[in-house]
N, CA, C and O atoms as a MOPAC input file, in Angstrom:
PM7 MOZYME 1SCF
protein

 N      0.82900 1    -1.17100 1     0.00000 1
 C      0.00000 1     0.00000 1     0.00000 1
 C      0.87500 1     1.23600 1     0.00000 1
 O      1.74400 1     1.54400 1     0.81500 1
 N      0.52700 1     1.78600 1    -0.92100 1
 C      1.19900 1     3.78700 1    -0.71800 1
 C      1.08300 1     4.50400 1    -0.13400 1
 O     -0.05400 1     4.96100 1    -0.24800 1
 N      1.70000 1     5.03300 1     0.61800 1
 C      1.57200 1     6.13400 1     1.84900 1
 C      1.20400 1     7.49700 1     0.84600 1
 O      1.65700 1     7.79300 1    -0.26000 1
 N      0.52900 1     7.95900 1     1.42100 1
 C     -0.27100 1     9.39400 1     1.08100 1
 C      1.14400 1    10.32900 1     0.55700 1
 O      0.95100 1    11.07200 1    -0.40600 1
 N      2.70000 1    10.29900 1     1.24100 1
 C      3.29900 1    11.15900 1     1.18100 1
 C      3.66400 1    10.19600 1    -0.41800 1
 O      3.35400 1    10.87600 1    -1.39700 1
 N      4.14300 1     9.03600 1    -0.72700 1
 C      4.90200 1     8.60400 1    -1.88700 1
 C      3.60300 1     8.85800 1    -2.96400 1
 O      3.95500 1     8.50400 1    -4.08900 1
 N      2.32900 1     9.32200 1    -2.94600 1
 C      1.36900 1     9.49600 1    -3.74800 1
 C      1.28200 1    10.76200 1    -4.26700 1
 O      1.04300 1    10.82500 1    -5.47200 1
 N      1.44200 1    11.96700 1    -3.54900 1
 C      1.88500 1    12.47300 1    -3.92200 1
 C      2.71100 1    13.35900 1    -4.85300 1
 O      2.47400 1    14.21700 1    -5.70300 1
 N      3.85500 1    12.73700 1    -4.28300 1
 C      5.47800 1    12.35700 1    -4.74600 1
 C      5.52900 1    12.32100 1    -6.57900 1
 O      6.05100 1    13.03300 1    -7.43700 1
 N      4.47900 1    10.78400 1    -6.58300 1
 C      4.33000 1    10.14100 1    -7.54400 1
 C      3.47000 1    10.89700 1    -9.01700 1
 O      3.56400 1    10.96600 1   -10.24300 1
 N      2.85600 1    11.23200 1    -8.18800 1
 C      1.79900 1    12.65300 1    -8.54100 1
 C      2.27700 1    13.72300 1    -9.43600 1
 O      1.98300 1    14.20600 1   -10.53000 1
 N      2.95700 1    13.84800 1    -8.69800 1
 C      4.07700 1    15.62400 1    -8.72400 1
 C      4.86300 1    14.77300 1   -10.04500 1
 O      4.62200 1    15.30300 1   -11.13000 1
 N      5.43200 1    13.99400 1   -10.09000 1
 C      6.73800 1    13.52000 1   -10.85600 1
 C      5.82800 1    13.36500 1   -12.10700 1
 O      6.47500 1    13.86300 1   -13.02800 1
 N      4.69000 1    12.93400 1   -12.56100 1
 C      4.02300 1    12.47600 1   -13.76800 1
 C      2.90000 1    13.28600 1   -14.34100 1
 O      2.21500 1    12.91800 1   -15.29600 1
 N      2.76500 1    14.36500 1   -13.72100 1
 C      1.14500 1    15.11300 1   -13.73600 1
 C      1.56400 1    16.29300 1   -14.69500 1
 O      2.44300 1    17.10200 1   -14.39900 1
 N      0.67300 1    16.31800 1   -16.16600 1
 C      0.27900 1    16.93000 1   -17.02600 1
 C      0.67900 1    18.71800 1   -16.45600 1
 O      1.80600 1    19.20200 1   -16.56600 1
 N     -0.36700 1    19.36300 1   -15.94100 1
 C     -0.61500 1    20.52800 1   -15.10600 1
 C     -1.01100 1    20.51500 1   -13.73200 1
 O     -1.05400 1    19.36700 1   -13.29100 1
 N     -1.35400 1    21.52100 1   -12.79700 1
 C     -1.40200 1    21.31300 1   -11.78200 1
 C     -2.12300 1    20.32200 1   -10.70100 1
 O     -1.70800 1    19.76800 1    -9.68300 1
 N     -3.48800 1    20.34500 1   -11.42400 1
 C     -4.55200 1    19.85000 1   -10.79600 1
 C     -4.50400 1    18.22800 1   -11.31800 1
 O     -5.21700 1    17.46400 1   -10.66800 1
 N     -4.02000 1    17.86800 1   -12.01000 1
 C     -3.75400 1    16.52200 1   -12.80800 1
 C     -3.54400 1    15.81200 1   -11.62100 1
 O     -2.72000 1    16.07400 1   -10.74500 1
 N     -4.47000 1    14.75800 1   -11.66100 1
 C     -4.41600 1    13.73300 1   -10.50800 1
 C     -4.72500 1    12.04900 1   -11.15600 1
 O     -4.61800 1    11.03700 1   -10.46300 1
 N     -5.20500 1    12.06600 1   -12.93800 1
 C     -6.05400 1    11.01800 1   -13.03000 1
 C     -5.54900 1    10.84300 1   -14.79100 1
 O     -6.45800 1    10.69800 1   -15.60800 1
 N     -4.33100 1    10.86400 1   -15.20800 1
 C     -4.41800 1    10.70700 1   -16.71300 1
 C     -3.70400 1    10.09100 1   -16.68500 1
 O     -3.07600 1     9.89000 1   -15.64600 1
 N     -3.39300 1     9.35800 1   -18.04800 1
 C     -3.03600 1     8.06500 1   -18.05000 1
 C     -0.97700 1     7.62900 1   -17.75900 1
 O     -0.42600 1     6.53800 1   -17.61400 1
 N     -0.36000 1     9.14600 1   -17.78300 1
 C      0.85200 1     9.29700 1   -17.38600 1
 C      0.74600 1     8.49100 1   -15.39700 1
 O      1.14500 1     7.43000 1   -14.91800 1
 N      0.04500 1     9.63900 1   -14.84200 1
 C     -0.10000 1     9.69200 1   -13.74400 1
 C     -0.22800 1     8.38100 1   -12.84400 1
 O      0.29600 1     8.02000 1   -11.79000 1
 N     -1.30400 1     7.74200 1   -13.86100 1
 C     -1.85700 1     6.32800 1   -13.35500 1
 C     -0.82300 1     4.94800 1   -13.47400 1
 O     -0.77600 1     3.93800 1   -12.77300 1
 N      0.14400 1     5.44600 1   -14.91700 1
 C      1.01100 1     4.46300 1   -14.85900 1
 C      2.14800 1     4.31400 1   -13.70000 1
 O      2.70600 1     3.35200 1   -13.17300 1
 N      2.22900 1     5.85300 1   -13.54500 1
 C      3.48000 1     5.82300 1   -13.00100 1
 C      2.99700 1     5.37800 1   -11.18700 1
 O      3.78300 1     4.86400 1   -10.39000 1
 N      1.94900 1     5.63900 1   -10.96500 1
 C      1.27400 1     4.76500 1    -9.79200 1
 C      1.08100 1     3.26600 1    -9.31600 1
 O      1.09100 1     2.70900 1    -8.21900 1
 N      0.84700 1     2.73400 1   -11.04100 1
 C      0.96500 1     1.42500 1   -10.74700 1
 C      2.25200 1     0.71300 1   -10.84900 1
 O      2.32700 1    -0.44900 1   -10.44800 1
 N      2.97700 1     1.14500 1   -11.20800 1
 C      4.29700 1     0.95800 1   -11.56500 1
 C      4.83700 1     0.76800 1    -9.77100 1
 O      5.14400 1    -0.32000 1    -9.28200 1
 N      4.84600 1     2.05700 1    -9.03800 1
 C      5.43800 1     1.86500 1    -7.64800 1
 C      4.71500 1     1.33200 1    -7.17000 1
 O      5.31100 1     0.96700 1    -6.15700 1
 N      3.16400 1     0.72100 1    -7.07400 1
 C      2.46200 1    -0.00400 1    -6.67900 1
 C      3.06100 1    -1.63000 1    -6.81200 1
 O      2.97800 1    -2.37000 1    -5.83100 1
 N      3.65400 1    -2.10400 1    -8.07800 1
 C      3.71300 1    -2.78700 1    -8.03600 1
 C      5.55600 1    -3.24500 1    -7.86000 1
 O      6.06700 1    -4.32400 1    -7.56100 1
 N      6.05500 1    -2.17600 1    -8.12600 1
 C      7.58500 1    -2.49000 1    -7.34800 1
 C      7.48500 1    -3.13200 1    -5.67400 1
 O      7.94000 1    -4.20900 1    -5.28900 1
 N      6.70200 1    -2.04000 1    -4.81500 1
 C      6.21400 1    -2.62000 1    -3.36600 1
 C      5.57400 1    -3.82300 1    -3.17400 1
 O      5.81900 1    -4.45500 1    -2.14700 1
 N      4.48100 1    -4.41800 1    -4.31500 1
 C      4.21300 1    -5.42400 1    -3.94500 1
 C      5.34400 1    -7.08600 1    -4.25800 1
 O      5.35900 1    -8.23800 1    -3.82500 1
 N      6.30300 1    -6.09500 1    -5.45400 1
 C      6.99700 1    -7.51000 1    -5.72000 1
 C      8.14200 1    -7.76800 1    -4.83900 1
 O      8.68700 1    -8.87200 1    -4.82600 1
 N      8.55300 1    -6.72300 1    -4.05300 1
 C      9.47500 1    -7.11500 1    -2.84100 1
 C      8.53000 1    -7.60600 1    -1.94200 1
 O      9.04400 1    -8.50700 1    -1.27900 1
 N      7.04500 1    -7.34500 1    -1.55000 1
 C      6.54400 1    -7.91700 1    -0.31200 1
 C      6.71400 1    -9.25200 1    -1.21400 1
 O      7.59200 1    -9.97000 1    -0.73500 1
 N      6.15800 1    -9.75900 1    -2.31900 1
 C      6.57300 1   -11.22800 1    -2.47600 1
 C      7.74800 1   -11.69400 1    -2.68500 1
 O      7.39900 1   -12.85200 1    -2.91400 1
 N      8.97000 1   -11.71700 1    -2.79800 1
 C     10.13000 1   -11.93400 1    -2.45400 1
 C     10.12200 1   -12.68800 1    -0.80600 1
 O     10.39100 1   -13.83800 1    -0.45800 1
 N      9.76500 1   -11.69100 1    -0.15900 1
 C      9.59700 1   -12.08000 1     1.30900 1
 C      8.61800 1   -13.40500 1     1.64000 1
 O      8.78200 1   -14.42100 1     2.31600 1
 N      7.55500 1   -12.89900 1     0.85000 1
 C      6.49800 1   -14.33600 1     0.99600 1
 C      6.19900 1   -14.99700 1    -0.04800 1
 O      4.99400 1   -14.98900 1    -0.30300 1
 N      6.69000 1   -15.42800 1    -0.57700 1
 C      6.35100 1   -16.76700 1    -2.46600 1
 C      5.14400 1   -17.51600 1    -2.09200 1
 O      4.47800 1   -17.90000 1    -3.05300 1
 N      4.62300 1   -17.87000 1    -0.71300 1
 C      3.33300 1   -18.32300 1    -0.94400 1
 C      2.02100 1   -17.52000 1    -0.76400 1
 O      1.07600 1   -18.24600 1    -0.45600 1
 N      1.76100 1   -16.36600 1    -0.86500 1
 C      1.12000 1   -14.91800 1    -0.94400 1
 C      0.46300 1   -15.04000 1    -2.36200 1
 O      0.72200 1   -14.28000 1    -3.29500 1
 N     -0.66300 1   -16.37800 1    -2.42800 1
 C     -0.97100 1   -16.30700 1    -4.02300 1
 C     -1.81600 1   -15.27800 1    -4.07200 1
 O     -2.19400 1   -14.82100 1    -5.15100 1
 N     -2.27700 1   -14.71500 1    -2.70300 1
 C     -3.55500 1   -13.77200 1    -3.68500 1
 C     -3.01700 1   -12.16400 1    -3.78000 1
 O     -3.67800 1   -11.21400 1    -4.19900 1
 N     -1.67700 1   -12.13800 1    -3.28600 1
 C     -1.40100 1   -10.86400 1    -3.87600 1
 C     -0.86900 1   -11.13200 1    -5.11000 1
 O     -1.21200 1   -10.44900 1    -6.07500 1
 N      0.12300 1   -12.25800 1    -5.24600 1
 C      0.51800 1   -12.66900 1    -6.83400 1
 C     -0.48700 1   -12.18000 1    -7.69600 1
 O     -0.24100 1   -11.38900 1    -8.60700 1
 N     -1.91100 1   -12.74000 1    -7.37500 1
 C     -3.11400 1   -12.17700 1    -8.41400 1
 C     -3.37600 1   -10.92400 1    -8.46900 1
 O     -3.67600 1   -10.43600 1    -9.55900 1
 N     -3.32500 1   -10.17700 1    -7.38100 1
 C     -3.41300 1    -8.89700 1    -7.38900 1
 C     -2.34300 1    -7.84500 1    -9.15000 1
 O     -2.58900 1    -7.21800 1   -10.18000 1
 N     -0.90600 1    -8.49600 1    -8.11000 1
 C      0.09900 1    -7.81200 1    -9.02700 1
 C      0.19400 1    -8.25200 1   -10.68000 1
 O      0.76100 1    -7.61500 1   -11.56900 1
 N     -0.54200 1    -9.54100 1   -10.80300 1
 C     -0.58500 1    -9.64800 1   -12.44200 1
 C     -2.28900 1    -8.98900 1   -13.07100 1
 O     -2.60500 1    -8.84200 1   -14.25200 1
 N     -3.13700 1    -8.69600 1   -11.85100 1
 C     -3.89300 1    -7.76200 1   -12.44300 1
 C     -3.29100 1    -6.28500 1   -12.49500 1
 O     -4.12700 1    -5.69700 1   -13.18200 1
 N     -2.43100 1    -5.47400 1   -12.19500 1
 C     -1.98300 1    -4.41000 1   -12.20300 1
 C     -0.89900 1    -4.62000 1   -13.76900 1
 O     -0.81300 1    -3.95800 1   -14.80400 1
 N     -0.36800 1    -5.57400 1   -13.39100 1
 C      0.46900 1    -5.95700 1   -14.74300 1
 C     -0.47800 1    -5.41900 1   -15.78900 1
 O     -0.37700 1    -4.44000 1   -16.52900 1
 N     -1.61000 1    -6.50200 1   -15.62100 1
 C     -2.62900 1    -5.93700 1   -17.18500 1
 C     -2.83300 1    -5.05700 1   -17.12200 1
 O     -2.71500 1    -4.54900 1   -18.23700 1
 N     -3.36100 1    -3.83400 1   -15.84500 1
 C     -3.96100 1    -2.59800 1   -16.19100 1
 C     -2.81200 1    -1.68800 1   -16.96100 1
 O     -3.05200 1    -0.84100 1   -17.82100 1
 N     -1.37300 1    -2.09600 1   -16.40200 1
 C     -0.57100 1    -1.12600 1   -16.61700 1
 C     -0.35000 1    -0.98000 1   -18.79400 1
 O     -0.30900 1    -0.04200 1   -19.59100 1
 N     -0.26800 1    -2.55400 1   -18.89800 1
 C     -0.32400 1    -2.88400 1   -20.15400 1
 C     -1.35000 1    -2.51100 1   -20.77600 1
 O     -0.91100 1    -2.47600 1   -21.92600 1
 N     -2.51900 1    -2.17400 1   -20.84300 1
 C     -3.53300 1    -1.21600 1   -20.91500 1
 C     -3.55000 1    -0.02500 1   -21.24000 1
 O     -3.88700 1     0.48200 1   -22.31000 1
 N     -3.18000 1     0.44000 1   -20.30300 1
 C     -3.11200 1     1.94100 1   -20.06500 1
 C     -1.95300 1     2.65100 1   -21.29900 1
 O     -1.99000 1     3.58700 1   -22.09800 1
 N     -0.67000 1     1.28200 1   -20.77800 1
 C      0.55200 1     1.84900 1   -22.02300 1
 C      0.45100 1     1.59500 1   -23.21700 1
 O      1.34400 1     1.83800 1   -24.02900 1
 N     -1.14900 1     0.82900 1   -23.62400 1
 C     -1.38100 1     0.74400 1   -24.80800 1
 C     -2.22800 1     1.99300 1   -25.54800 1
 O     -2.15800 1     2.31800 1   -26.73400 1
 N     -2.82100 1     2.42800 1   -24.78400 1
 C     -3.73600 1     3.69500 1   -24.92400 1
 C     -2.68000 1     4.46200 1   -25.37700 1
 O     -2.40000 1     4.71900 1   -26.54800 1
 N     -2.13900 1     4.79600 1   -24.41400 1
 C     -0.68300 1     5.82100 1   -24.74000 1
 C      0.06000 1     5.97300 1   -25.71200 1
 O      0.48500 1     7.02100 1   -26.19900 1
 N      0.20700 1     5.06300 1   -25.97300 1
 C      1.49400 1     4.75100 1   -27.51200 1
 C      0.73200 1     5.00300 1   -28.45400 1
 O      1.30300 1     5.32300 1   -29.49700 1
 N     -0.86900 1     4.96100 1   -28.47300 1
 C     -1.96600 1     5.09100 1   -29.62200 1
 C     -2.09800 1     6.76300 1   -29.94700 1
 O     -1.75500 1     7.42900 1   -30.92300 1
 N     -2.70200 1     7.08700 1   -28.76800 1
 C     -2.93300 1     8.33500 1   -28.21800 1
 C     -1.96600 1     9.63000 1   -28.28900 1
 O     -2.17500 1    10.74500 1   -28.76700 1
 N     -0.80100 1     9.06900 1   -27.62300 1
 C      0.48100 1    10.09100 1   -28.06900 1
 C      2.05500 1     9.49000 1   -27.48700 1
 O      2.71400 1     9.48900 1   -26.44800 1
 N      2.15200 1     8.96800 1   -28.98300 1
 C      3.78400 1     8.51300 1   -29.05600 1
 C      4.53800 1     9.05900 1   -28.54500 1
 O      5.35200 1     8.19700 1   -28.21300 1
 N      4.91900 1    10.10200 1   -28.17100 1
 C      6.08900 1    11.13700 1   -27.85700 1
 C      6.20900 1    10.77300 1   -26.18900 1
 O      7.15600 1    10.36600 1   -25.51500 1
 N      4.89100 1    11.09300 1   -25.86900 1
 C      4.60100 1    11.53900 1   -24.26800 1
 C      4.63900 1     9.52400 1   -23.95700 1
 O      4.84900 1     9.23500 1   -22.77900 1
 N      4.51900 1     8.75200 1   -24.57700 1
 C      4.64400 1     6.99900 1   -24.31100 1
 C      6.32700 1     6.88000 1   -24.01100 1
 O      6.85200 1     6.25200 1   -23.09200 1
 N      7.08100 1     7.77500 1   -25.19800 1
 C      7.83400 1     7.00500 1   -25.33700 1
 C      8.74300 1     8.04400 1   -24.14500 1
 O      9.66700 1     7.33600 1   -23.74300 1
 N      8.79400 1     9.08400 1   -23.62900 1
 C      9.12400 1     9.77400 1   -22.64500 1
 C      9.04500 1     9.26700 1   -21.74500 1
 O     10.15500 1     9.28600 1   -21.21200 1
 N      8.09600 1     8.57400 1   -20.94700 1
 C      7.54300 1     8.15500 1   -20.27400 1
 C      7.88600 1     6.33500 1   -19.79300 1
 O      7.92300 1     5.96100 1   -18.62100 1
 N      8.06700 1     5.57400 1   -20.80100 1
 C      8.97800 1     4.44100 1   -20.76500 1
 C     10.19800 1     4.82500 1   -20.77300 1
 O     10.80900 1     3.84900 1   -21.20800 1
 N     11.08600 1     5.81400 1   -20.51700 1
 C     12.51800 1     5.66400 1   -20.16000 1
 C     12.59700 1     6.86000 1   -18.99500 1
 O     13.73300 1     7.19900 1   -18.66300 1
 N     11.90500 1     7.26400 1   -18.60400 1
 C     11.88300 1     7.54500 1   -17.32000 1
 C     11.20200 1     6.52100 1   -16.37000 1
 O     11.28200 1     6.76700 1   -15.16600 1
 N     10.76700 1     5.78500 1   -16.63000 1
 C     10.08300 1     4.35800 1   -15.45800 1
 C     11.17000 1     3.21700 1   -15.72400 1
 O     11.30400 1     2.20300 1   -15.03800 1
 N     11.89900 1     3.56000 1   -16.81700 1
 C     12.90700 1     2.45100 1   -17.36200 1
 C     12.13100 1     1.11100 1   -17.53100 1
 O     12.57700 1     0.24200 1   -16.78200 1
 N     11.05400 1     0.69500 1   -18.33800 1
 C     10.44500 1    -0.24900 1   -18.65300 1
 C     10.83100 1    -0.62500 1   -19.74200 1
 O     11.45400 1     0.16100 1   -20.45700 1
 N     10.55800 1    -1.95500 1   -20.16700 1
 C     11.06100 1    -2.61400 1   -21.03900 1
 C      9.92100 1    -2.25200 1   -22.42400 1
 O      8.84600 1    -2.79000 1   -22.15600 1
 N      9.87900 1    -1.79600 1   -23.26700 1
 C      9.56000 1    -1.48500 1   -24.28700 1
 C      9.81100 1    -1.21200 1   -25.92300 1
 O      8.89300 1    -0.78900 1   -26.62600 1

């Protein structure tokens, strides 16, 4: 789970203009540290299947979302995969 202060954080680092809380930059870069935190909590626990499910549903949303993006606007996709350093 994300503490209010790394949301933020996360916020500030990906957000369009000021008030930007909900576009599809923003959201990736949310699930992205969402799911860095959950893959060290599984490291710790390998038998934790139902967060496993959790984190390969975030997998898809994220794959989703970065599909919209690359459709939507190439430039701001491809900016955006080498600042998260994702494989793309």
């Amino acid at each position: 789970m994300l503490t209010k202060r790394v949301k933020v954080r996360v916020i500030a680092e990906h957000r369009r203009h000021e008030k930007d809380t909900g576009s599809a930059e923003v959201q990736i870069g949310m699930i992205t540290r969402q799911m860095d935190e959950l893959a060290n909590h599984l490291k710790k626990n390998p038998k934790d299947h139902h967060s496993r499910r959790g984190l390969l549903n975030m997998v898809s949303h994220r794959r989703k979302l970065l599909a919209y993006l690359s459709k939507k606007k190439p430039q701001t996709y491809a900016k955006l995969i080498k600042k998260l350093e994702l494989k793309k």
